[in-house]
C-alpha positions as CSV (number, residue, x, y, z in Angstrom):
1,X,-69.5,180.5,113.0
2,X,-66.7,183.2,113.7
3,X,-63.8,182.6,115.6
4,X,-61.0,184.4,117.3
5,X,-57.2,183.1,117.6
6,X,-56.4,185.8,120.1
7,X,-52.4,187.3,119.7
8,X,-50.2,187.8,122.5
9,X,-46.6,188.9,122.3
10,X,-44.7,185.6,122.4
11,X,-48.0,183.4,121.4
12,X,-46.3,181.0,118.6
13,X,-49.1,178.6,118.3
14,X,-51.7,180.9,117.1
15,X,-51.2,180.1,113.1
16,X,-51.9,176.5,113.9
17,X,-54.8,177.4,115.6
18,X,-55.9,179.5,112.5
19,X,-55.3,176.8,110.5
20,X,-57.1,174.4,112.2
21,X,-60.3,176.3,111.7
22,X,-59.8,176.8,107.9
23,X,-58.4,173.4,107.5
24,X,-60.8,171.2,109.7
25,X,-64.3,173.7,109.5
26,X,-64.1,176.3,106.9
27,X,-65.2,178.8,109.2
28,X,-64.6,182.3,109.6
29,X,-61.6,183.0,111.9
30,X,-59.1,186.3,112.8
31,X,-55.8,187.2,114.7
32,X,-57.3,189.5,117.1
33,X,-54.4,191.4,118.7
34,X,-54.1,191.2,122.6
35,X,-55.1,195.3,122.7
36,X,-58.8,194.8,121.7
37,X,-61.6,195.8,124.0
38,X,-64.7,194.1,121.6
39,X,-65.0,190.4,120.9
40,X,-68.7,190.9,120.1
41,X,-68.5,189.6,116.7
42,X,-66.9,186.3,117.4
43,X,-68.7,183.1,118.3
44,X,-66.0,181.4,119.4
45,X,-62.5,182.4,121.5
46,X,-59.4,180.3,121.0
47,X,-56.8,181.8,123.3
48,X,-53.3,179.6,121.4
49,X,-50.1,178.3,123.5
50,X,-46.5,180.2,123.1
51,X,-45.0,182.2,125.8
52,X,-47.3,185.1,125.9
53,X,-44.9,187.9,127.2
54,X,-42.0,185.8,127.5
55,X,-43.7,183.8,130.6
56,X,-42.3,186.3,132.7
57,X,-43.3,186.3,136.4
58,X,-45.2,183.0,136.0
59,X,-46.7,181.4,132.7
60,X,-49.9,183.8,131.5
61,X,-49.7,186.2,134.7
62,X,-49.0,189.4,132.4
63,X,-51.5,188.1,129.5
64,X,-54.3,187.9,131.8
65,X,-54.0,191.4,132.5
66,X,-54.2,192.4,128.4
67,X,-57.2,194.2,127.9
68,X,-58.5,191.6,125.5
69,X,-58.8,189.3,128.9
70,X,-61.7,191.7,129.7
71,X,-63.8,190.5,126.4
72,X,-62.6,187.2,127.1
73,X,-64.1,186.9,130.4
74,X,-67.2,188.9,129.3
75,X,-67.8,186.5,126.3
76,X,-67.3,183.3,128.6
77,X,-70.1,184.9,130.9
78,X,-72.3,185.2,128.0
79,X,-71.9,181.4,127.5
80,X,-69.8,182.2,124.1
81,X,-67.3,179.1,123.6
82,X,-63.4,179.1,124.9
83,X,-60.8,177.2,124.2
84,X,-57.4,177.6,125.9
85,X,-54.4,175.8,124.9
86,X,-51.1,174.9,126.7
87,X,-49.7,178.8,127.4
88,X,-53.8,179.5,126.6
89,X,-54.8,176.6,129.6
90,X,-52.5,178.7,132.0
91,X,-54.1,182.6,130.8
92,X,-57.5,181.2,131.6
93,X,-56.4,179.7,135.1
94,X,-54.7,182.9,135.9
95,X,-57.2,185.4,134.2
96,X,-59.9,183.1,136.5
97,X,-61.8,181.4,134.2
98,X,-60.5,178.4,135.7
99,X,-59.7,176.7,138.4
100,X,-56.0,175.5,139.8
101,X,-52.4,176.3,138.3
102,X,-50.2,175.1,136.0
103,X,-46.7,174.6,137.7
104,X,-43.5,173.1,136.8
105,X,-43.3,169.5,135.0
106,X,-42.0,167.4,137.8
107,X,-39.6,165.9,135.8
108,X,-38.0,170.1,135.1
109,X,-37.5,169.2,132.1
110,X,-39.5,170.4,128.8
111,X,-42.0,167.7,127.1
112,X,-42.6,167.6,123.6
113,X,-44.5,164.1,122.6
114,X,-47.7,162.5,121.4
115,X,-49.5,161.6,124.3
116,X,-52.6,159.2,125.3
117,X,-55.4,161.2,126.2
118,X,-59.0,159.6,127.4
119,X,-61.7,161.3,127.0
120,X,-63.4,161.7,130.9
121,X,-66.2,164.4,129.4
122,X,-68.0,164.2,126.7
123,X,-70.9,166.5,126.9
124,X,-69.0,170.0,126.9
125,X,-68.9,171.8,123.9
126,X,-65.0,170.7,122.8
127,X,-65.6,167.3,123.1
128,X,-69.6,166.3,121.9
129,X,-67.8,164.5,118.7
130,X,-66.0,162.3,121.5
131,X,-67.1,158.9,123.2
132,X,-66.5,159.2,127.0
133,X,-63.6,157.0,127.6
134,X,-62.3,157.1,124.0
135,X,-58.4,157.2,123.9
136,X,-57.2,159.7,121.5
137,X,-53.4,160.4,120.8
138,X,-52.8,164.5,120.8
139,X,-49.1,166.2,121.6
140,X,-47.5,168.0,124.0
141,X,-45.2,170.8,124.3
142,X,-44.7,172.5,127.8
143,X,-42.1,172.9,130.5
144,X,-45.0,174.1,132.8
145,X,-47.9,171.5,132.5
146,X,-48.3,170.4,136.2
147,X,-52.2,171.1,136.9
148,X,-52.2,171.8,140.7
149,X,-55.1,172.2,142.6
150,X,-56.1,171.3,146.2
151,X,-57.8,168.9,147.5
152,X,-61.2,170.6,148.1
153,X,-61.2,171.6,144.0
154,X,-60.1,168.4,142.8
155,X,-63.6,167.1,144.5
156,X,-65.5,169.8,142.8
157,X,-64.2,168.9,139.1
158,X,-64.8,165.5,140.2
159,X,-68.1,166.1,141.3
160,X,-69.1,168.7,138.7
161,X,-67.9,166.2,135.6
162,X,-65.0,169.2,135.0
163,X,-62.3,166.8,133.9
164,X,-62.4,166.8,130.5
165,X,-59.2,164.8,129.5
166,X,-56.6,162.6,131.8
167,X,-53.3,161.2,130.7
168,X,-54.1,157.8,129.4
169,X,-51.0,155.7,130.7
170,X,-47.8,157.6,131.6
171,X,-48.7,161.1,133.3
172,X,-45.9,163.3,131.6
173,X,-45.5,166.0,133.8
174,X,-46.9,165.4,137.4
175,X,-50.6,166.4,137.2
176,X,-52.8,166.1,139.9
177,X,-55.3,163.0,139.3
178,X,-53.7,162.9,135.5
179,X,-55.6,166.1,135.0
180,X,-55.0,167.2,131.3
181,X,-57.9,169.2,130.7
182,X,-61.0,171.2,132.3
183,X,-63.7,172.8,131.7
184,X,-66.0,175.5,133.7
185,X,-69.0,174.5,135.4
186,X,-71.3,175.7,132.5
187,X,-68.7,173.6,129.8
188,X,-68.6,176.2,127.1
189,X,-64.4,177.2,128.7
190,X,-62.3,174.7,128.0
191,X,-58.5,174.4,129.5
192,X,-55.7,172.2,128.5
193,X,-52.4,171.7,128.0
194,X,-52.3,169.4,124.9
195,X,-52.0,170.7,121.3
196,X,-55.4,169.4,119.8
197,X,-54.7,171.9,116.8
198,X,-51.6,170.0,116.0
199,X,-53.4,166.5,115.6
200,X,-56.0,167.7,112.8
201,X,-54.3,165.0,110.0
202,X,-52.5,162.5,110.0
203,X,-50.1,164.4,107.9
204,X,-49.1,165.5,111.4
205,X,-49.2,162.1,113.1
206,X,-52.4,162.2,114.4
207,X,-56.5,163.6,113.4
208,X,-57.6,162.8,116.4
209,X,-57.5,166.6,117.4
210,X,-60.0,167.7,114.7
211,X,-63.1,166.6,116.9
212,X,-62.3,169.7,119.2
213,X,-63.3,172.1,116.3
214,X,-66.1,169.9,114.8
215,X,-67.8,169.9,118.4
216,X,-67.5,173.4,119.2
217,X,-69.4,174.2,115.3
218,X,-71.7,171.3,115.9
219,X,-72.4,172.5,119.6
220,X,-73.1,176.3,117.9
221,X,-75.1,175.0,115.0
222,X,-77.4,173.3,117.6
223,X,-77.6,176.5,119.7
224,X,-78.6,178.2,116.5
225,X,-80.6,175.9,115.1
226,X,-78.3,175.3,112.1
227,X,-77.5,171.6,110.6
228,X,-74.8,169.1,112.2
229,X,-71.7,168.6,110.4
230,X,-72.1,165.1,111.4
């Protein structure tokens, strides 16, 4: 499997994405710059948190016009498997590949924290190495984290299984129904705001992040008819 930890100006999480794959998989992976027009040769699109373009006008507004954003959407369409990532989560809800907003934490103040997460979804492609309603522990880091949607799209992700994770306890930033992640209707997007990629060890406090990239390979070896790394 090939992946792509996609690059724009201001995106400062994107080597512990990269790192993730080599660490946790052993996969192929590249910095693919926010200027390319061809993500044909990746299998998988990781779109990293930062502040892509300083978070000017509103978190991800200018990144989701990047050209890359075109390939992005085009891959998604082609069932091709997304992962967005705190500043990543709020490109994909601006570029549309989601639904709602990310707005200010209630609290206006910046988070940065481990955090309970359980586990609402487990048949998408991020989370099939998951139990649903297994609590994992996963950090934050956003000032801009609120998911907001209204009322008749909350009953869609509700109905459609398209919460993937809630806050497991204290909601630290104001979320609608403790909303930490999404997914598309289809499952192979994937939105939200905490830092799986920095929870592959427990060198870094936590491993329970490492099921995000074993899922995603075990949910393309079974598309392609390779073996589990179960």
């Amino acid at each position: 499997m090939k992946f792509a930890v996609i690059v724009f100006p201001g995106s400062n999480c994107d080597l512990d994405m990269y790192n993730a794959v080599v660490d946790v998989l052993g996969e192929d992976v590249d910095y693919v710059w926010h200027t390319a027009t061809d993500l044909s040769a990746y299998d998988g699109i990781l779109v990293p948190g930062g502040f892509s373009y300083g978070d000017y006008l509103r978190c991800g507004a200018i990144a989701q016009l990047a050209p890359v954003m075109n390939e992005v959407r085009k891959a998604a369409a082609e069932g091709k498997f997304v992962l967005g990532v705190c500043n990543g989560f709020q490109v994909l809800t601006e570029g549309g590949l989601l639904p709602g907003a990310l707005i200010r934490n209630d609290s206006l103040k910046f988070r940065c924290h481990p955090v309970g997460l359980r586990v609402e979804n487990a048949n998408t492609a991020f989370t099939r190495d998951y139990e649903k309603g297994e609590v994992v522990t996963i950090p934050i880091a956003h000032g801009e984290g609120n998911y907001y949607c209204d009322e008749e799209t909350l009953a869609s992700l509700k109905a459609n299984g398209q919460i993937v994770f809630t806050y497991d306890g204290v909601n630290p930033n104001g979320s609608v129904g403790n909303i930490a992640g999404i997914s598309n209707e289809a499952g192979n997007v994937v939105g939200m705001m905490p830092h799986p990629e920095r929870a592959v060890s427990e060198l870094l406090g936590s491993a329970d992040g490492a099921k995000m990239f074993t899922s995603v390979l075990n949910a393309w070896r079974e598309r392609n008819g390779a073996a589990s790394t179960r």
